[in-house]
N, C-alpha and C positions, 0 to 999 in steps of 0.2 A: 504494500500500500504506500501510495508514494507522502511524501508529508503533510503538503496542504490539504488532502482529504484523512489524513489522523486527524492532521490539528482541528479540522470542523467537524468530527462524528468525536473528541474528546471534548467540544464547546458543547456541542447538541447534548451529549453524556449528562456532562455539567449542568447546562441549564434546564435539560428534563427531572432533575432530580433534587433542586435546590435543599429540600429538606435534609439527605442525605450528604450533601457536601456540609450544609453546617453541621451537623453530627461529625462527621469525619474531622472538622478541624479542631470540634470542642475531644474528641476523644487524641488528637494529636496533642491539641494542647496542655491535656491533665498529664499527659506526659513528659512534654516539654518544661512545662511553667514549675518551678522549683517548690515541696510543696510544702514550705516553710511561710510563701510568701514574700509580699514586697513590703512589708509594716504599712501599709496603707490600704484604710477600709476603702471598700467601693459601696459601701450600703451608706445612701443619705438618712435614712432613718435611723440608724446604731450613730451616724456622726454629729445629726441632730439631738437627739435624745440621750444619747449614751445607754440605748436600751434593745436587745433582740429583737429584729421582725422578722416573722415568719420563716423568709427565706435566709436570714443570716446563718452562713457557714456554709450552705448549701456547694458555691464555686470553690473551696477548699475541700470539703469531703468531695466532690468531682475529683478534684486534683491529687488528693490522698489516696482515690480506688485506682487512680493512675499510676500511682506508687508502690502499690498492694499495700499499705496502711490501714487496714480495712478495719483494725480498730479507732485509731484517730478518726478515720471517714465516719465509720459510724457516732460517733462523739459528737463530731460538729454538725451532722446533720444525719439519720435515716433515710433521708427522702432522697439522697447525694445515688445510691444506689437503685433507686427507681430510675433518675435522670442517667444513669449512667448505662442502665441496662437499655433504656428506650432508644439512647445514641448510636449502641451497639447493634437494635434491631434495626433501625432507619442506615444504617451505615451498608447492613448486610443487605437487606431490601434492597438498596441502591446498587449494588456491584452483580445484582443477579441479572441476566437478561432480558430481555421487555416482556418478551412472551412466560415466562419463567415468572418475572415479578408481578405480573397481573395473577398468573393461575394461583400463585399465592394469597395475593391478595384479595383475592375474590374465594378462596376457603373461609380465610381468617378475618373476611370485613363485616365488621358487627353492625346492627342495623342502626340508622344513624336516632333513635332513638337512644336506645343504650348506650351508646358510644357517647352522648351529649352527657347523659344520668352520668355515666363513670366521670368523666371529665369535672361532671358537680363535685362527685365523690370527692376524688382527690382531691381538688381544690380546695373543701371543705376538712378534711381530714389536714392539709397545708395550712391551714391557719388554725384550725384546733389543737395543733403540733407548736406552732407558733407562739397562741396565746398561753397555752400549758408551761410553756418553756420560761414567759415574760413572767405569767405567777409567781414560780418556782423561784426565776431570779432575783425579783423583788422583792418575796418572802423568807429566803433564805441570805440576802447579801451573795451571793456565792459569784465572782467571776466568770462574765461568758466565755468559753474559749476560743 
């Protein structure tokens, strides 16, 4: 195959699958990104308040399951291995063939009712995770990690 037609069916790849490329870069990057950190919060809510929101810790326990720190991961957030497994699926999804990622797809695609209800779920379980954690820290003093 000569180059200019790689390079346009690796753009088409690319742009038929945006969901799957950013997967693939957040799953390069928990590996790349050191996972001590840069001592700088990225949460405007912890740098306003000086208080846990929901998703604090969540981009660290990402970058810790990168690590295999899978107790630190778990520490700073549970839900780090939810986001990390779903990368992992959207990643695989992506590098399967068209014909191949539809017949998948079309096994495993939950009727868009349910699929909406779960996404409640979570979401709802994501701030009851949240708000339990902000309890806990305010009633006990105890340091967020």
């Amino acid at each position: 195959m000569e180059r200019s037609r790689l390079r346009d069916r690796v753009r088409e790849t690319l742009a038929s699958r945006p969901g799957a490329l950013v997967a693939g870069v957040v799953l390069v990057l928990s590996v790349v990104l050191p996972a001590e950190g840069f001592g700088v919060s990225l949460c405007w809510f912890n740098t306003l308040f000086e208080l846990p929101c929901p998703g604090c810790g969540l981009t660290r326990s990402v970058i810790h399951i990168g690590h295999a720190r899978w107790e630190q991961a778990w520490q700073l957030h549970p839900f780090g291995f939810l986001v990390y497994g779903a990368a992992l699926v959207a990643v695989s999804l992506g590098l399967l063939p068209g014909a191949l990622r539809e017949v998948v797809r079309a096994r495993w695609r939950l009727p868009r009712k349910v699929r909406d209800r779960l996404i409640v779920v979570m979401l709802l379980a994501l701030l009851l995770f949240g708000v339990a954690r902000l309890v806990v820290h305010v009633v006990t003093q105890t340091p967020f990690p």
